[in-house]
N, C-alpha and C positions, 0 to 999 in steps of 0.2 A: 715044516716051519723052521727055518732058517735061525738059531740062538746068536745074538749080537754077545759078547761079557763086555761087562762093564768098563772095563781096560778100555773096550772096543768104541766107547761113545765119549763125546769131548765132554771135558766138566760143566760145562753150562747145561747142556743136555741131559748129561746126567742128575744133573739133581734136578730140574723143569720135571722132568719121567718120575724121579723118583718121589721129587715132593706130591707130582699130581698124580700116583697110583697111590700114593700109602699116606696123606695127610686126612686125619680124623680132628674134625673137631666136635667137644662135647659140649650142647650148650642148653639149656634148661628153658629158656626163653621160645614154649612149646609154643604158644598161641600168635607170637609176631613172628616166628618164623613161616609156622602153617598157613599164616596170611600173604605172609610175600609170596610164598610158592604156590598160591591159586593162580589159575592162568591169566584171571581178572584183572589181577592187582599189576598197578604200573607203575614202570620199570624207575630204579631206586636212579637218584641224581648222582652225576659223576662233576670233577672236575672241568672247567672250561681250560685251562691248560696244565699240564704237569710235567716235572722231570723228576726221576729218581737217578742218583748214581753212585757207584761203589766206593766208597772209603776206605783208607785204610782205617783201624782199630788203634790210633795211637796213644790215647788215653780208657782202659776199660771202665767201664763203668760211669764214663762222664757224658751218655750223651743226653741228647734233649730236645725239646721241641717247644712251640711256644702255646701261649695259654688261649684257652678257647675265646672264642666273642672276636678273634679278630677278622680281618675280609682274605686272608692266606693261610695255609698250613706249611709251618718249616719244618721240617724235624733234621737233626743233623748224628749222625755217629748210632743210628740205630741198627740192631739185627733186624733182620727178615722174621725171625718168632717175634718180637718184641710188637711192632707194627702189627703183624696177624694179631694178638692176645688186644694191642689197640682195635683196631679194625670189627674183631666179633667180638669184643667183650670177655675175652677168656682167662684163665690162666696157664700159664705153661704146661699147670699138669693134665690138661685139660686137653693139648694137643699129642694125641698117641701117634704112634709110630714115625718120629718125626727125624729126619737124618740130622746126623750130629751138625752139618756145618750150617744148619738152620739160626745157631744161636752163634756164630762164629763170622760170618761171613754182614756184612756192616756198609750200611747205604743213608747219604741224601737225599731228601726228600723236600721239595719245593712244589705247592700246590695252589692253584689261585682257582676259587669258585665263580660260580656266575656274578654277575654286578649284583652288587646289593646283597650280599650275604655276608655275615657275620657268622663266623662258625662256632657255631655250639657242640654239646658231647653229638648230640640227637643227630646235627648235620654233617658232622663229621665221618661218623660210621658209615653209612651206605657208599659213602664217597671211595672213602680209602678202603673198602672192600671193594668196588668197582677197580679203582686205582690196581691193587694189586694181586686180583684177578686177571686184568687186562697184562699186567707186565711181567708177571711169573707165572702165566700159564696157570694159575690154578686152579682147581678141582675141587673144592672142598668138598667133606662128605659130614653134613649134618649129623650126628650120633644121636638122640633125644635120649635120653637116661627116664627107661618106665614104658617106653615105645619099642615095639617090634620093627616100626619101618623105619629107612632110611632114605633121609633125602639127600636129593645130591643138585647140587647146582648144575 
């Protein structure tokens, strides 16, 4: 087997590989996870259109996004950890082995749901996990705290 190093793969790549081999998240919520993941249960709502795009970081710590209940999702000057931690409900410390420019690297986010939706926390979630799932490649790997198995999307 042929070893690529890391030199060797462009940066986008590299972190896509990196975040989807080694992002753990821990998250407590044993019984609604264990229900999405029957083969039964169908499939969580995504957005009807979206764009995400990189920013730069010119003010830390000022970004934002807007308040639930409305028919869009903005978010503007956020990290890539920030959204995840939105997205599954976590906290940062809660995401192990996570590369540093996780919390460094800083995107727009523009989301319109189906007609007729009002977004709440509840409709938000599955969306923007679909959302950035589909556009970072990711991998998550369910941890349960108290559980031997591990699930993985």
């Amino acid at each position: 087997m042929k070893r690529i190093r890391p030199s060797q793969i462009s940066p986008g790549t590299h972190r896509i590989r990196a975040l989807a081999a080694i992002l753990a998240i821990g998250v407590f919520a044993v019984p609604v996870a264990l229900a999405q993941s029957q083969s039964g249960a169908p499939p969580q709502p995504s957005f009807e259109a979206a764009t995400i795009k990189p920013t730069p970081n010119l003010a830390p710590g000022q970004g934002y996004w807007n308040d639930p209940g409305q028919s869009r999702f903005s978010a503007h000057d956020l990290s890539l950890q920030f959204l995840i931690q939105m997205a599954w409900g976590v906290e940062a410390n809660q995401i192990s082995g996570r590369p540093s420019w996780l919390d460094s690297d800083f995107y727009d986010v523009e989301a319109k749901p189906e007609e007729g939706i009002k977004l709440s926390p509840d409709e938000l979630k599955p969306r923007l996990q679909n959302l950035l799932v589909e556009r970072f490649h990711l991998e998550p790997v369910i941890n349960f705290e108290g559980c031997r198995e591990r699930v993985k999307w």
